[in-house]
matplotlib code that plots the C-alpha trace (Angstrom):
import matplotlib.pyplot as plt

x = [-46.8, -49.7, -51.6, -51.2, -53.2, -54.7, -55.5, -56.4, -55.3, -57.4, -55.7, -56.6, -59.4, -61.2, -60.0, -58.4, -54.3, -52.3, -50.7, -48.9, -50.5, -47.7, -46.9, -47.7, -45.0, -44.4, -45.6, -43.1, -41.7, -42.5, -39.2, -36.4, -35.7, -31.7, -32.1, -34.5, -32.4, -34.7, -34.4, -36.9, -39.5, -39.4, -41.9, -45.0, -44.9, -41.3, -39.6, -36.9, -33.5, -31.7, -33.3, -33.1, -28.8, -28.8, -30.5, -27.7, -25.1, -26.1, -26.5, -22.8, -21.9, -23.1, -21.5, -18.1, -18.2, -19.5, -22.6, -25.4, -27.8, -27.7, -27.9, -31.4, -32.8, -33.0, -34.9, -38.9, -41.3, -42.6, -39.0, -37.8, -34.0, -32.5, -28.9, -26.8, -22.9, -21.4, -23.9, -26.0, -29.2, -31.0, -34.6, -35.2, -38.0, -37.3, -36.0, -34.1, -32.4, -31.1, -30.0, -27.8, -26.5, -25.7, -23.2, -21.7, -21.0, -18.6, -15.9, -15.0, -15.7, -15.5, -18.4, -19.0, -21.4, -20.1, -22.2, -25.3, -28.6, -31.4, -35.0, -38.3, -40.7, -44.5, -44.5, -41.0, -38.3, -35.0, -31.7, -29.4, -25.4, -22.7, -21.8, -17.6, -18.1, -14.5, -13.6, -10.4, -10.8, -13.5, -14.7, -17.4, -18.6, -22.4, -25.4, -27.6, -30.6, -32.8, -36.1, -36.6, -40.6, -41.8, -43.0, -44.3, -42.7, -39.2, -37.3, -36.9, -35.1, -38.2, -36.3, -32.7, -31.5, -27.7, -28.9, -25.4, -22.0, -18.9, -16.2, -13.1, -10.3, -11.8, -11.4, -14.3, -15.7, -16.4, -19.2, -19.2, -19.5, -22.5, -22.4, -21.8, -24.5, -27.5, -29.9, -33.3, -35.4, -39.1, -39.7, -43.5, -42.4, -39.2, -36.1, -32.3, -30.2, -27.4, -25.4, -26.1, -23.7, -25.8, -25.4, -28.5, -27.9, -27.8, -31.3, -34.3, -37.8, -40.6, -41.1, -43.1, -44.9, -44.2, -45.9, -47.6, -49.4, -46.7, -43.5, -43.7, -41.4, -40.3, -38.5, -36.9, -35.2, -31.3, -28.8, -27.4, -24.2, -23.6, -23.2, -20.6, -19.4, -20.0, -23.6, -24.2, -22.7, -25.7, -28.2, -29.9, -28.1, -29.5, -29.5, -30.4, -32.2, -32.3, -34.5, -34.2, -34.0, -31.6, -32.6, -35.9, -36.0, -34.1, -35.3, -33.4, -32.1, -34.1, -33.7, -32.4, -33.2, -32.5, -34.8, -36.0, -38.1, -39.0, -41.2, -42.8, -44.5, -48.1, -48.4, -46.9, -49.4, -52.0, -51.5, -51.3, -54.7, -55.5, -56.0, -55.6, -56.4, -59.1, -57.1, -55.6, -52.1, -52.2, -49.6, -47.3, -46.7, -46.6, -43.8, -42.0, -42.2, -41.2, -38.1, -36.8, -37.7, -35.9, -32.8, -31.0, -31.6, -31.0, -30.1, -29.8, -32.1, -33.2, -37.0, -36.9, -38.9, -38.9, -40.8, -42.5, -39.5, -41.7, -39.7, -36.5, -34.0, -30.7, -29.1, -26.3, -25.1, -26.4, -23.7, -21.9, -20.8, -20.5, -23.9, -23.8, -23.8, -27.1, -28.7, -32.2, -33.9, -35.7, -37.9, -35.3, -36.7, -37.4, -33.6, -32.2, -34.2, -32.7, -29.1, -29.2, -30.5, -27.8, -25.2, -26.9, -27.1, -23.5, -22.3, -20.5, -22.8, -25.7, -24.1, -24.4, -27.7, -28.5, -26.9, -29.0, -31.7, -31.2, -30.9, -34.4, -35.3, -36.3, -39.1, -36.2, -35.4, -35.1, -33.5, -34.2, -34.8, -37.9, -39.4, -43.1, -43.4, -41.0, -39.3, -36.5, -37.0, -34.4, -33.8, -31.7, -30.0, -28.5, -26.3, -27.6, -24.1, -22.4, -24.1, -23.0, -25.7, -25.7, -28.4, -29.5, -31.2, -33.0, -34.4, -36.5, -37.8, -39.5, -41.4, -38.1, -38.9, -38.7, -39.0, -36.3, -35.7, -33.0, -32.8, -29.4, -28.8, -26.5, -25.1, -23.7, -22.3, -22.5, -19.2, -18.1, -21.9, -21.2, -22.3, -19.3, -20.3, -19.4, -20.8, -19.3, -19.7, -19.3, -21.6, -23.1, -25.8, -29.4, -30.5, -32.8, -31.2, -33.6, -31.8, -27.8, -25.2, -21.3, -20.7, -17.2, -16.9, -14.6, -16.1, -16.9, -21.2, -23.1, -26.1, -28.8, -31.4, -33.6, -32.7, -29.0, -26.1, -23.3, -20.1, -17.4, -14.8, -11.2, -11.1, -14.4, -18.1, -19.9, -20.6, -23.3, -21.5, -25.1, -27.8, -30.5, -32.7, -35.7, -35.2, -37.9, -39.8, -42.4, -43.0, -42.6, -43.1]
y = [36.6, 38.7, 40.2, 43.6, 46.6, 48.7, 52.2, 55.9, 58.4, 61.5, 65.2, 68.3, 69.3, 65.5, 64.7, 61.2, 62.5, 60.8, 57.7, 54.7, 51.3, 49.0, 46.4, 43.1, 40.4, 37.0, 34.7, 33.6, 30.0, 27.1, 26.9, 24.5, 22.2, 22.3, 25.9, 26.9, 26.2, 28.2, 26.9, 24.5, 26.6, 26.4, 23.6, 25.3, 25.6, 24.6, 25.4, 28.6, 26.9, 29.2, 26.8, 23.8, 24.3, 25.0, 22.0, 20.0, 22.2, 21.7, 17.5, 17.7, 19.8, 17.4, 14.4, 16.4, 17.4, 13.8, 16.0, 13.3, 15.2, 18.0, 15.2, 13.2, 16.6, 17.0, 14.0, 13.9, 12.2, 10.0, 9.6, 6.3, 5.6, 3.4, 2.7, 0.4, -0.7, -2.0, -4.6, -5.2, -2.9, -2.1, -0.1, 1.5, 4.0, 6.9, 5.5, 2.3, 4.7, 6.9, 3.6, 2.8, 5.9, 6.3, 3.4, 5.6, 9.0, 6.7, 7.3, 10.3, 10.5, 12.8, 13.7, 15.8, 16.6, 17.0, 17.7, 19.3, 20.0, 20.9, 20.1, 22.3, 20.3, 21.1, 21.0, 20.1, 19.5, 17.1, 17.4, 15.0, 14.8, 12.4, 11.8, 11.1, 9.2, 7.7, 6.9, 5.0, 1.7, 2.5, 5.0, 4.7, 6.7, 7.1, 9.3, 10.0, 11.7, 13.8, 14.6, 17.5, 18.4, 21.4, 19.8, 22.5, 25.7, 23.8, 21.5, 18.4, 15.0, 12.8, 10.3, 9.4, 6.9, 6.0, 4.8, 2.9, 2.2, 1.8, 0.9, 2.3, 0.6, -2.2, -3.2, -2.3, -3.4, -1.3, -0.9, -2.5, -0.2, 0.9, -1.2, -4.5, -3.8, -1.7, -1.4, -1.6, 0.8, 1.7, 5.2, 4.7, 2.2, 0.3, 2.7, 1.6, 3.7, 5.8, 6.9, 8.1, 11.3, 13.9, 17.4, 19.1, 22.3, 19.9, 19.8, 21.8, 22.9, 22.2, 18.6, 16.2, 14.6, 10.0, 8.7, 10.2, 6.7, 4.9, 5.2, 9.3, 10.3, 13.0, 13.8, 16.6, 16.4, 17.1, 19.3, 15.9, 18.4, 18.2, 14.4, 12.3, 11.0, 7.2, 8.2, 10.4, 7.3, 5.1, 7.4, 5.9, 2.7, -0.5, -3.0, -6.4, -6.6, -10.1, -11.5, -14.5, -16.8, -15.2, -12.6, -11.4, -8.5, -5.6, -2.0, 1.5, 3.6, 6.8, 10.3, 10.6, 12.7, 13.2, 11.0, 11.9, 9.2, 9.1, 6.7, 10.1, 10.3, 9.9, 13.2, 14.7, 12.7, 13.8, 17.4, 16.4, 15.4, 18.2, 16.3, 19.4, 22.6, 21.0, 22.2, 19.5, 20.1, 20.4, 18.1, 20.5, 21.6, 17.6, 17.6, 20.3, 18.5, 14.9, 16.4, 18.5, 15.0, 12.6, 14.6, 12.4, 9.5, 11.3, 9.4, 9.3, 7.4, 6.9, 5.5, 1.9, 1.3, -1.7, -5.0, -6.0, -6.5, -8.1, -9.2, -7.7, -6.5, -5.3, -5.0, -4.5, -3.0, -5.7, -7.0, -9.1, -12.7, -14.3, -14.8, -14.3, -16.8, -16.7, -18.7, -19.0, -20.1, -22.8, -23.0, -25.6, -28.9, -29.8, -31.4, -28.5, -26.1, -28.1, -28.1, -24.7, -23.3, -25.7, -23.7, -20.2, -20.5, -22.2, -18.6, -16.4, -13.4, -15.3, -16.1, -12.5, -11.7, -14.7, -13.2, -10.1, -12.1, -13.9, -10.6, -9.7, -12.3, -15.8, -15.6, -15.6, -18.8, -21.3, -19.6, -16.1, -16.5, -18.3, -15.9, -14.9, -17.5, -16.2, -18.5, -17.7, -17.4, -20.7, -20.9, -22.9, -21.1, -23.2, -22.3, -24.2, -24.6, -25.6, -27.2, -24.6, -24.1, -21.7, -21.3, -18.4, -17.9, -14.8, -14.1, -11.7, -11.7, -9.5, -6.1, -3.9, -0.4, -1.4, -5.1, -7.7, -7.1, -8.8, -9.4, -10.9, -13.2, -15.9, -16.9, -20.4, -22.9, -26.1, -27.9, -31.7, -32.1, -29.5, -25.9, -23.1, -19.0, -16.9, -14.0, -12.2, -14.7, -12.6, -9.5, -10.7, -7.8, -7.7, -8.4, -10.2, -12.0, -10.9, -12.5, -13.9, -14.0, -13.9, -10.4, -11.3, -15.0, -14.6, -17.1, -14.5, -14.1, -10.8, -10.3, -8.2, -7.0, -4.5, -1.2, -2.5, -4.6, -6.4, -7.7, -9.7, -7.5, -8.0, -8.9, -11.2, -11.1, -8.5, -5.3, -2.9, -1.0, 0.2, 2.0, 3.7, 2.7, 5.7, 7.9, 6.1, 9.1, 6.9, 5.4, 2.3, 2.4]
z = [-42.8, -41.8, -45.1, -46.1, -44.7, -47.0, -45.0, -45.8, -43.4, -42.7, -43.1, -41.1, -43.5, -43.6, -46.7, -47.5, -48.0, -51.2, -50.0, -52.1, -51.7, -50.5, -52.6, -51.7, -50.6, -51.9, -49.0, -46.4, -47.4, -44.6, -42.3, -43.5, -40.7, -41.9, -41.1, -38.2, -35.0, -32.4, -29.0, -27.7, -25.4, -21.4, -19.9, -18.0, -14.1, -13.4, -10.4, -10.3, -11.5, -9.1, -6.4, -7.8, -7.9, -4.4, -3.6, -5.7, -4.2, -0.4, -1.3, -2.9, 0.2, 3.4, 1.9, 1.2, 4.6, 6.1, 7.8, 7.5, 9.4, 7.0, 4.0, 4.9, 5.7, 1.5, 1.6, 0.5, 3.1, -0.3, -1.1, -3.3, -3.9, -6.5, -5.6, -8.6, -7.7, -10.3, -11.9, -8.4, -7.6, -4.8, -4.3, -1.3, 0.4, 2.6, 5.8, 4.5, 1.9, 4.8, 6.7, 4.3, 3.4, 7.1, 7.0, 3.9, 6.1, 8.2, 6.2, 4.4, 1.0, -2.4, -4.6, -7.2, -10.4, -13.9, -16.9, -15.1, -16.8, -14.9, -16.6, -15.3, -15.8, -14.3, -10.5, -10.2, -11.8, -12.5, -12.3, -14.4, -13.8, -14.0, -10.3, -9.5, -5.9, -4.6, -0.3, 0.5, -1.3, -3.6, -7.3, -9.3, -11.9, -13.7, -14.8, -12.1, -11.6, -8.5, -9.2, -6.9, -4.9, -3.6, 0.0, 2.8, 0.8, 0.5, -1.6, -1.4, -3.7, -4.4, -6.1, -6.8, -9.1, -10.4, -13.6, -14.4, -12.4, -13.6, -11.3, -11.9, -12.6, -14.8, -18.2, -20.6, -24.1, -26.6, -28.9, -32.6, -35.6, -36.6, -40.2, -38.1, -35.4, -35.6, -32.4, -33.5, -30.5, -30.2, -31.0, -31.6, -34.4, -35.2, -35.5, -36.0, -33.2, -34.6, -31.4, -28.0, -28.6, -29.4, -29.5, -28.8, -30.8, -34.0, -33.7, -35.6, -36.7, -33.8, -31.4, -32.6, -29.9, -30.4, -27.9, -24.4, -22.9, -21.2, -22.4, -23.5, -26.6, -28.5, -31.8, -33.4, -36.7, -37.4, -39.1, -41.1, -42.1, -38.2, -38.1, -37.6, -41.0, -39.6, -38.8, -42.2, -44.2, -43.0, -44.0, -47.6, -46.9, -47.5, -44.1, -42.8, -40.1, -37.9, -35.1, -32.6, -35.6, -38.1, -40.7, -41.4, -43.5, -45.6, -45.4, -46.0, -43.1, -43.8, -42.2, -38.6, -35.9, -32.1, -30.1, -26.2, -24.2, -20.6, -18.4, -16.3, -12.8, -12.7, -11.4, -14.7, -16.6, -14.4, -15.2, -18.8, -18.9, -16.7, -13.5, -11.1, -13.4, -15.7, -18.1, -20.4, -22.0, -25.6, -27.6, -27.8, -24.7, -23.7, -26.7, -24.3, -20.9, -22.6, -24.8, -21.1, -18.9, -21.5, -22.2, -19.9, -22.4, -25.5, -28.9, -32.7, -34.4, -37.8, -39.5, -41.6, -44.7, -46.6, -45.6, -42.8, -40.0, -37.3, -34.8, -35.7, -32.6, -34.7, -38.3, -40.4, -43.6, -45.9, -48.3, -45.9, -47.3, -44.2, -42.0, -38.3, -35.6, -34.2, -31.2, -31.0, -27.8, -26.6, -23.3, -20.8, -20.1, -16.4, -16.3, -18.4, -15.9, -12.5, -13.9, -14.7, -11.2, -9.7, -11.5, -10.9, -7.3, -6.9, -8.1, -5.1, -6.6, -5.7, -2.2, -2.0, -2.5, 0.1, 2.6, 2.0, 1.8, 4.9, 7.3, 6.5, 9.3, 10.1, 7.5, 4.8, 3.8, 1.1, -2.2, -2.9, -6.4, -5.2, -2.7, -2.5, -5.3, -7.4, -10.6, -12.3, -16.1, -17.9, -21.6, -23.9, -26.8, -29.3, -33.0, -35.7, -37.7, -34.8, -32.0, -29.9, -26.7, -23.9, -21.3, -19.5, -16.1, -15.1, -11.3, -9.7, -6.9, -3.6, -3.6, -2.7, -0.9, 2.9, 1.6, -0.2, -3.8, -5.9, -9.6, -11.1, -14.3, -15.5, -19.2, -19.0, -21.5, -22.1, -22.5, -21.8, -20.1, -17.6, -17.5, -17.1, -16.3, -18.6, -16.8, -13.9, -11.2, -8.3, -9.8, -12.6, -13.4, -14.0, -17.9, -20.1, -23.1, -26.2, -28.6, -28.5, -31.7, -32.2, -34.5, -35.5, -35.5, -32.9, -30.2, -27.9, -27.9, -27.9, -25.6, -27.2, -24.3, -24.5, -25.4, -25.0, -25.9, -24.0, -25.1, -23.2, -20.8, -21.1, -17.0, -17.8, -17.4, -19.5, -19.5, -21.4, -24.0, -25.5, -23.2, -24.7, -21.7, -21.1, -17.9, -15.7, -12.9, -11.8, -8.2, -7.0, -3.7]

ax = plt.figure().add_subplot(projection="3d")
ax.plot(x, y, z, "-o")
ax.set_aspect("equal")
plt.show()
């Protein structure tokens, strides 16, 4: 509050008139963060929302209507395109984007957006949705994302990715409760994740700018009252957390809060630091542009004190008699390595990729896993009670945009000297096994990655039932 002002007014004749001093106020208390909901301000230099909707409205509209001339003409010169099906990805820049899309517009088709929100960010601005795509033989369902340029006085999609596809139609795990399985996350120090439901108006008091140098983040604290009672029951509790080797630590789950992180353009840094104004954002206002471009990727999450938990990637309510499985891994030998490649390339989602691979020209030969000096990343994971031992192989390989780019994985056993799948052997996916155990004793492994989990399907393979991956605006092309 401001202080008080003490004044004498002066009457007709020059003399100081009879007034009562105010009295003075107690001062105003500092804003309880249970209580002090006010909205989050705007982001600086965003575009008018009114035009960003009619850009999403006239995309939705040319591929309702099959009117593909109408549909690359929303399309940025410096455009990039990252298009997932199912578990398989593809990158793409401006012209091979619209190549493939053209083979799309042959067949009539059904789009639409649910869930909009539309974030202003400096210079631009993104637009996050869930997109419903279906044509005759084919749905899919997922978040997506446009980040939407002002180029030449119009607008224009700079980027588009589908940041997950589920085809419909498929059976799907679920995710553990949280007092069996406990993502630890990043959030400018280790954190155990809480959920990925959040509402938004639980949230309160001011931002507090994380991290701005790479991964950007923002935090905001929560109306606990609001929670789900499975959430508020972990609050003060006690867990276990466990790395690649088994446990490490036990710390208490302290107070949670809603978490927004975001990989952002270089352009949005640059006017951070003040690149094009000379006028360099203030933490604050950074806060603001991280929480609108990470909303997409919004979670629960909660500090961890206790001992030092170096290494740790998930927990559990501690108290549990029976330890977990847990596999740790082991660089493959060369015979381990050659064995496992043997397997990995004999799978019909690898014959996929090769033929791919293949109609970039005659230049495209050998196995793709190995192009441009590529190697596939092969490790042994093994249970100490049992014996047990999996292997996993991981490729990448090519530059993608107008180029070949493929990245797929494989989880394998070993049983009777031979190695079976246990992944999806036609589509497989694209992940990097942190650390592997069995929750529930029930045979059936877990896959930890980063910022996720995946758990056996009920019609096979895996599938990610935890994604708390950051919305990534950057280019690659």
């Amino acid at each position: 509050m401001p202080g008080v002002l003490l004044s004498a007014a002066c009457g007709d004749d020059g003399e100081p008139s009879s007034v009562t001093p105010a009295r003075p106020t107690d001062p105003e208390p500092d804003p309880d963060p249970e209580l002090d909901a006010t909205p989050i301000a705007t982001p600086l230099d965003g575009l008018p929302e009114g035009r960003v909707r009619g850009l999403l409205d006239a995309w939705l509209a040319a591929q309702n209507a099959g009117d593909f001339d109408a549909y690359s003409a929303l399309y940025g010169d410096r455009f990039e395109g990252v298009k997932r099906s199912g578990e398989r990805t593809y990158h793409y820049a401006r012209e091979p984007w619209l190549d493939d899309r053209r083979r799309m517009f042959a067949r009539p088709m059904q789009v639409s957006a649910e869930d909009v929100r539309i974030a202003r960010v400096a210079k631009g601005a993104v637009i996050s949705f869930e997109q419903h795509w279906s044509a005759a033989t084919y749905q899919d369902v997922g978040p997506k994302n446009l980040i939407v340029v002002e180029e030449r006085g119009e607008l224009r999609i700079g980027r588009e990715e589908m940041r997950a596809s589920q085809i419909l139609g498929r059976g799907e795990a679920g995710a553990p409760a949280l007092a069996e399985f406990l993502l630890v996350v990043d959030v400018g120090g280790p954190h155990v994740l809480l959920g990925v439901d959040v509402d938004e108006a639980s949230g309160r008091g001011p931002l507090t700018l994380v991290q701005k140098q790479g991964l950007a983040a923002a935090t905001r604290a929560v109306h606990v009252p609001a929670l789900d009672e499975p959430v508020r029951a972990m609050l003060g509790a006690e867990v276990e957390l466990f790395g690649t080797g088994g446990a490490v630590c036990r710390v208490t789950v302290g107070e949670a809060k809603i978490v927004h992180r975001v990989n952002p353009h270089f352009s949005t840094v640059q006017t951070w630091n003040g690149l094009f104004d000379e006028s360099p954002r203030d933490d604050e206002q950074i806060a603001i542009d991280v929480w609108e471009l990470g909303a997409a990727g919004a979670f629960l999450a909660a500090e961890i004190s206790g001992d030092d938990c170096a290494g740790a990637l998930w927990g559990r309510l501690a108290g549990a008699e029976e330890p977990p499985a847990v596999f740790a891994p082991y660089p493959a030998d060369p015979g381990q390595t050659r064995a496992a490649l043997s397997a990995f390339r004999g799978l019909p989602g690898y014959a996929l990729v090769t033929t791919d691979f293949r109609g970039y020209g005659r230049a495209y030969r050998g196995p793709w896993d190995a192009h441009g000096g590529a190697r596939a990343a092969v490790y042994r994971w093994r249970e100490a009670t049992t014996g047990r031992t999996l292997m996993t192989v991981r490729a990448r390989a090519g530059a993608g945009c107008a180029d070949f780019s493929a990245a797929q994985w494989g989880l394998f056993e070993e049983v009777d000297g031979s190695l079976s799948p246990r992944t999806d052997e036609t589509a497989p996916g694209d992940y990097e096994a942190r650390s592997i155990i069995d929750l529930d004793g029930d045979g059936l492994v877990e896959v930890i990655i980063a910022d996720g989990l995946l758990r056996p399907s009920a019609d096979g393979g895996y599938r990610q039932v935890i994604d708390v991956t950051p919305p990534y605006f950057d280019c690659d092309c």
